[in-house]
C-alpha positions in Angstrom: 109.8 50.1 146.2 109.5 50.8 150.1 106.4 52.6 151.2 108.5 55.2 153.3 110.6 56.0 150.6 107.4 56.4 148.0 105.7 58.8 150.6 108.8 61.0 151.1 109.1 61.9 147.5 105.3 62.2 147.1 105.5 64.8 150.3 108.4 66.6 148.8 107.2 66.8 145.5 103.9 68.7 147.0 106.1 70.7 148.6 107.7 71.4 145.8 104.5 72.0 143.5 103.3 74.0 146.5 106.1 76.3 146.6 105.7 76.9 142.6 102.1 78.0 143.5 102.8 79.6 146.2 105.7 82.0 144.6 103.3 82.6 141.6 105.8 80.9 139.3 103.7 79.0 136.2 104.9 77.8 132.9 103.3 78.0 129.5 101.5 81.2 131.3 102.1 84.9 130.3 103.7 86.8 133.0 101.6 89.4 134.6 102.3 92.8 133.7 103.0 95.9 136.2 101.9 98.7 134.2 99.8 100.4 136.4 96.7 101.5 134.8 96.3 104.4 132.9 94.6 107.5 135.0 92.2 108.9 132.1 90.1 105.7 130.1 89.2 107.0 127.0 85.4 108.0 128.1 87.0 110.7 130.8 90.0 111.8 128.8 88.8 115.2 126.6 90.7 114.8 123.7 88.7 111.7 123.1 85.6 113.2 123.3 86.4 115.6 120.9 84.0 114.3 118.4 81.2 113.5 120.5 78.9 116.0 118.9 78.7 113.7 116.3 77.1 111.0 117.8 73.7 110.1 116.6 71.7 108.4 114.0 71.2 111.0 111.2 69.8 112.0 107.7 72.3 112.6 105.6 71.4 115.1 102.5 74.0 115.8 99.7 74.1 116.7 96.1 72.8 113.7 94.3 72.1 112.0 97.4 69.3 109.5 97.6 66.4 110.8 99.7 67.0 107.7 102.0 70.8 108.6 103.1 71.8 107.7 106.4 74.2 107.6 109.2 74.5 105.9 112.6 78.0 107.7 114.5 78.6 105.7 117.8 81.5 105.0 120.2 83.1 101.4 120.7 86.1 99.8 122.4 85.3 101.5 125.8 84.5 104.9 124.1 88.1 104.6 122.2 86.8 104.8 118.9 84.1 106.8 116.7 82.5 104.5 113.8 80.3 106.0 111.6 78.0 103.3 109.4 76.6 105.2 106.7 74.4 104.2 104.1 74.4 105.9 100.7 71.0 105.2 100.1 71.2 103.3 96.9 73.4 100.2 97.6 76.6 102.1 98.2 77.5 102.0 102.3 80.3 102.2 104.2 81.9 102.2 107.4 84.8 105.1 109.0 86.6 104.4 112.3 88.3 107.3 113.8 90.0 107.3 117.1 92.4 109.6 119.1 95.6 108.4 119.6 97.3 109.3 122.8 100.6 108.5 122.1 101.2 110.9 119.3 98.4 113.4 120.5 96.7 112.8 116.7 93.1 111.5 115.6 93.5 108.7 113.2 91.2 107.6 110.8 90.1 104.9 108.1 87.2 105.0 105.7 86.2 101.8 104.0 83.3 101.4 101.6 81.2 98.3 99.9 83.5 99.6 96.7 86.6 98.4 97.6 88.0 101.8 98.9 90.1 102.4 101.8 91.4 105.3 102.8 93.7 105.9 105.6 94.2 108.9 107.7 97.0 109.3 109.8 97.1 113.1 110.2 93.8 114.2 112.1 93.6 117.6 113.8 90.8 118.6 116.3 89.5 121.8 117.8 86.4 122.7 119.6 83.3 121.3 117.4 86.2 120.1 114.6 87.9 117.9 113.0 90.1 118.1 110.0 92.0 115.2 108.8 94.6 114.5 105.9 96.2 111.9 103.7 97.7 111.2 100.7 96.4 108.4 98.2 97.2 107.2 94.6 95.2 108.5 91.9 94.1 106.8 88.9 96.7 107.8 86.8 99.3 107.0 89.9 100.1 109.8 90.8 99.7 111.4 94.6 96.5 112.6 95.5 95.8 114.2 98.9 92.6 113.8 100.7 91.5 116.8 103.1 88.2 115.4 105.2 86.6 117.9 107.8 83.7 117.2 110.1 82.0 120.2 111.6 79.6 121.1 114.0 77.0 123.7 112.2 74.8 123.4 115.3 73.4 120.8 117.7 71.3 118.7 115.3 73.4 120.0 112.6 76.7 119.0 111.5 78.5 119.1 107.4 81.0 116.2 106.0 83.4 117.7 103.6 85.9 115.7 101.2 88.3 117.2 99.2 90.9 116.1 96.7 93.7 117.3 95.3 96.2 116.3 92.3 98.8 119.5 92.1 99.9 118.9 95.7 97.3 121.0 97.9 97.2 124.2 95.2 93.9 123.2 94.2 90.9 121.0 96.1 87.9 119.5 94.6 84.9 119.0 96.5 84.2 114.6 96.4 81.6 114.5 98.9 79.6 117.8 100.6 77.3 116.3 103.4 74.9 118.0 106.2 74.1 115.7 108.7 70.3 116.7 110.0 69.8 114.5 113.5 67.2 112.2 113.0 64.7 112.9 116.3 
């Protein structure tokens, strides 16, 4: 093949390849997005920080606890999500995620234990040094049960877990779990 020829396609495929470059073009590549970014992050917006008082590593004391009960409540995923690792104190430990979910203005949570149990929340209500979250499960017999959790602020170094159920549809509530949290210091 003549050398002149050989070098004119070369230079025009460079031009070419140079022009794909240069116009941003690539294949096999996900396009880049033009979502500008969201004003608030979740560690400035206040509706995620709603649980904050929370946070900490804490003693947890409950009827028929063990003496060694335990909980570590941290933030993760850029401050998008509260996880709670608790420790029942006598082989039984667990973890619950819980985040805010700005698209529906609702907390949302899962609980998840060493048992096999999951619970998911997907009805979470928050006010000032609250939270109150519902959802229904299957009971043993399979029929509807509805979990009512609320986490409360009692004061600084202070704060009470409750878990109720109940099988007639919400008429009656029985207490599963009653908790204080005392800050470990």
């Amino acid at each position: 093949m003549d050398r002149n020829l050989l070098v004119h396609r070369s230079t025009r495929l460079t031009g070419l390849l140079l022009l794909v470059v240069a116009s941003g073009i690539t294949f096999g590549a996900t396009p880049p997005t033009t979502d500008a970014p969201d004003e608030q992050t979740c560690a400035t917006n206040s509706e995620n920080r709603q649980l904050d008082f929370w946070l900490g590593d804490w003693r947890v004391v409950a009827p028929g606890s063990a003496p060694n009960a335990a909980s570590r409540v941290y933030l993760t995923l850029d401050k998008c999500m509260v996880v709670e690792s608790w420790d029942g104190g006598r082989g039984h430990i667990g973890e619950n995620m819980l985040a805010y979910s700005s698209d529906d203005h609702s907390w949302r949570g899962m609980f998840v234990d060493n048992r096999g149990r999951v619970h998911i929340f997907n009805d979470g209500k928050a006010m000032p040094g609250a939270v109150e979250f519902f959802a229904s499960s299957q009971g043993p017999g399979g029929g509807t049960v509805l979990n009512r959790v609320k986490i409360v602020r009692l004061d600084p170094d202070k704060v009470e877990q409750l878990w109720q159920k109940s099988s007639d549809n919400g008429i009656t509530w029985s207490t599963e779990f009653l908790g204080v949290y005392l800050r470990k210091h």
